[in-house]
N, C-alpha and C positions, 0 to 999 in steps of 0.2 A: 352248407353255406349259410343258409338261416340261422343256424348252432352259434355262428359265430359272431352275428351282430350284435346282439345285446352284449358278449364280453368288449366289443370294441366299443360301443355306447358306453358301459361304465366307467372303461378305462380311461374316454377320453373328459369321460364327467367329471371321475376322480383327479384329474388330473387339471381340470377348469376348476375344483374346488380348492386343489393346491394351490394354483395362483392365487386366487383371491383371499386365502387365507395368508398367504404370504403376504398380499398386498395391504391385506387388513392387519396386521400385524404392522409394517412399515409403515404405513399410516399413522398405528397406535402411539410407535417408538417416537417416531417422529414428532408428534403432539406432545408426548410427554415431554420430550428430550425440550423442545420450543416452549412449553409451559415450564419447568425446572428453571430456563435462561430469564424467562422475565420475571419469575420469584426471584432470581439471586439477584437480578439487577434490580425491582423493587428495595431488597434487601441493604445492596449497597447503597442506595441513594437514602434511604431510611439515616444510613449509616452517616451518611454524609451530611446530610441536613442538622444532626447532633449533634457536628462537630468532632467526628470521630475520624479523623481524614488517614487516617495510618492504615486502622480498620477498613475503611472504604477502601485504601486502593486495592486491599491485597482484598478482597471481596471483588472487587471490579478484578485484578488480574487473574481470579481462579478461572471467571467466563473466558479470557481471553484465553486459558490455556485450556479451557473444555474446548476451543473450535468456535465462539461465538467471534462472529466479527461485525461492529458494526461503528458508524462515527458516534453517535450518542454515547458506546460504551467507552473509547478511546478518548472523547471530547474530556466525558465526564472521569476519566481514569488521570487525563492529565491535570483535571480541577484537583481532585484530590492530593496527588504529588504534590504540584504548587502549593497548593494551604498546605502540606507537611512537611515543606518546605525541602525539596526532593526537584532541584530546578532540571537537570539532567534529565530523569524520568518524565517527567512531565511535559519537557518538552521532546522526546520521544514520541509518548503518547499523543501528542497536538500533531506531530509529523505524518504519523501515520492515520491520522483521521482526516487529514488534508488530502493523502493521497488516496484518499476513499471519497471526497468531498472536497475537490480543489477550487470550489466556488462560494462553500459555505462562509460566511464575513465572520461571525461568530471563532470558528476554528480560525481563520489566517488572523485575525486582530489577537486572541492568545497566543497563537505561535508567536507573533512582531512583539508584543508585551514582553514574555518569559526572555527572547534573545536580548533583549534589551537590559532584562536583569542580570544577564550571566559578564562573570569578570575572564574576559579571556578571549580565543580567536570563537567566531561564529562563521556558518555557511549559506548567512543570508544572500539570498539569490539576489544574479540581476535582475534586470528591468525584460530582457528576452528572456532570460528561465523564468521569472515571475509570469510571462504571458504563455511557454511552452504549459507549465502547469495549470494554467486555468483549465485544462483540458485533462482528461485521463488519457494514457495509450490505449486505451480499449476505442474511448472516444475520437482519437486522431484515427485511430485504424479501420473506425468505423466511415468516417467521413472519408479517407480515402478512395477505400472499396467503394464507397454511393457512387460517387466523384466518376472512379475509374468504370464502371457498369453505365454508367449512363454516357460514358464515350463511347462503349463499348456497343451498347446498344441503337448509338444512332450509326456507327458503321453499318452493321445490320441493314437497320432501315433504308442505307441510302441503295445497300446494294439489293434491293425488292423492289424501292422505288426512285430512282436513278436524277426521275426530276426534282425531288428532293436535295438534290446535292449542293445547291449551290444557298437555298436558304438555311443549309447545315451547315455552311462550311465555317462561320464567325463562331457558329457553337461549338463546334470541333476543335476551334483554337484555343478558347478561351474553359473549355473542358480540360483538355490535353495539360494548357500553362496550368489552372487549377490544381489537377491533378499531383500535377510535378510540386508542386508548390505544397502543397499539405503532405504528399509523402515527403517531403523535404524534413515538414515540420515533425512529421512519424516518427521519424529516424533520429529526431535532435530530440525530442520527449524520451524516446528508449534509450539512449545513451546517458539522458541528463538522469531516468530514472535509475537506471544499471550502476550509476557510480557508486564505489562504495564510498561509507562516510560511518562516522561512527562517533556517541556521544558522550562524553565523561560522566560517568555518574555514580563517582565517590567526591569524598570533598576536597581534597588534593590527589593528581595523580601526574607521578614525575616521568617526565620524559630523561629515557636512558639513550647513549651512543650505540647500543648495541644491545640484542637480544638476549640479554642477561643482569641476572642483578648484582653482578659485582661491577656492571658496566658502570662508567660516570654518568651522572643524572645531574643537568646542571638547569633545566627549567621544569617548570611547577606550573600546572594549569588546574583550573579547579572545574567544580560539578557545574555543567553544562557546557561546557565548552568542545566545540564540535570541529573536529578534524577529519579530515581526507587520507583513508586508507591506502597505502601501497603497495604493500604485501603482509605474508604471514610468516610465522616461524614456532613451532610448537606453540605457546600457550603466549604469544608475543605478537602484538600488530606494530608494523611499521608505518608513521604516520607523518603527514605534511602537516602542520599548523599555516605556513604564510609558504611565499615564492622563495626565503630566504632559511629555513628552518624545517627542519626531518627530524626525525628521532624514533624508538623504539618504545613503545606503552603495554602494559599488561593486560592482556584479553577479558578479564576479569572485574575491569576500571570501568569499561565503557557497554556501550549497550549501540550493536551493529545499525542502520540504517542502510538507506537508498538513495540518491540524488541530495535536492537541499530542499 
């Protein structure tokens, strides 16, 4: 029996030193991999500050396709576009640093600028999708949950301490309507965020009747102009411009989105 505890000691050593080396290792990758992102983003902004705005974005777009996500890199990815006069990309780029940062003034005063430069239909939001977005769905879904737990937990309470019930009960209502009220708004965030939409970025790209190019193509929308998705068909998005106006656009034209 004593024969046999040192081999269980070592094994369970050897095997406490394999974690930590592992961990030290993902540690290490991870430091590297975080130091490699802020060199290339140094780099690109080097880049940009020179005036090399072609150069910057696709320096800024390499991070975005290693996994880095962050608004600074998107803000400044859509700067770049814009100086290289790339208004479609760049107002991509501003879109999705908004949905990371729906509160920063910086990102939404660029988005409102660049929609403003584009000739053609745009997806500026209303006045209630402008107010659903100040908020992320992480953040609706958070205040929900708060919301619905702390209903949740004066039930609880009331039923331990009974004489409690009647100074819960305006809290109970006004929790409940709460509640209801922001999952309300949950659900119109995931919806507004779910829609597809998708944004032109060559310099003319013709809307066809039909998902083919011998179809007739009798309008012409240019780079940045943002249209609402309806379906797919091989290498062909079906797309609304206005209440009045469908047509069929080349998957290749535009660059996909979320909400407006």
């Amino acid at each position: 029996m004593t024969m046999g505890t040192p081999t269980v000691i070592r094994a369970a050593r050897w095997r406490c030193r394999r974690a930590l080396s592992l961990l030290a290792c993902f540690v290490l990758v991870t430091s590297g991999f975080a130091a490699d992102i802020s060199t290339g983003f140094d780099s690109a902004n080097k880049l940009y500050e020179q005036g090399k705005f072609s150069e910057a974005a696709s320096a800024y777009e390499k991070l975005v396709e290693s996994g880095s996500v962050s608004t600074p890199l998107y803000f400044n990815l859509g700067n770049a576009y814009f100086k290289s006069g790339q208004l479609g990309r760049a107002l991509a780029a501003y879109h999705r640093a908004e949905q990371l940062s729906p509160r920063d003034p910086d990102v939404r005063a660029n988005l409102q600028f660049v929609r403003g430069q584009v000739q053609g239909p745009t997806l500026a939001p209303t006045s209630l999708q402008r107010w659903l977005a100040s908020f992320t769905v992480n953040e609706w879904a958070t205040l929900t949950a708060v919301l619905f737990w702390l209903v949740l937990a004066s039930l609880v309470v009331i039923q331990f301490r009974p004489d409690w019930k009647q100074p819960l009960r305006n809290f109970l209502w006004l929790g409940a309507v709460a509640t209801l009220m922001v999952g309300t708004c949950l659900v119109a965030a995931w919806l507004n965020r779910s829609a597809s939409a998708a944004i032109v970025v060559s310099h003319d790209a013709v809307i066809h009747n039909g998902p083919l190019d011998e179809a007739p193509g009798n309008i012409t929308i240019h780079d940045g102009a943002e249209v609402t998705v309806l379906d797919t068909k091989n290498d062909w998005l079906q797309v609304r411009l206005d209440s009045n106006r469908t047509g069929w656009l080349k998957r290749d034209q535009v660059v996909l989105t979320s909400g407006v």
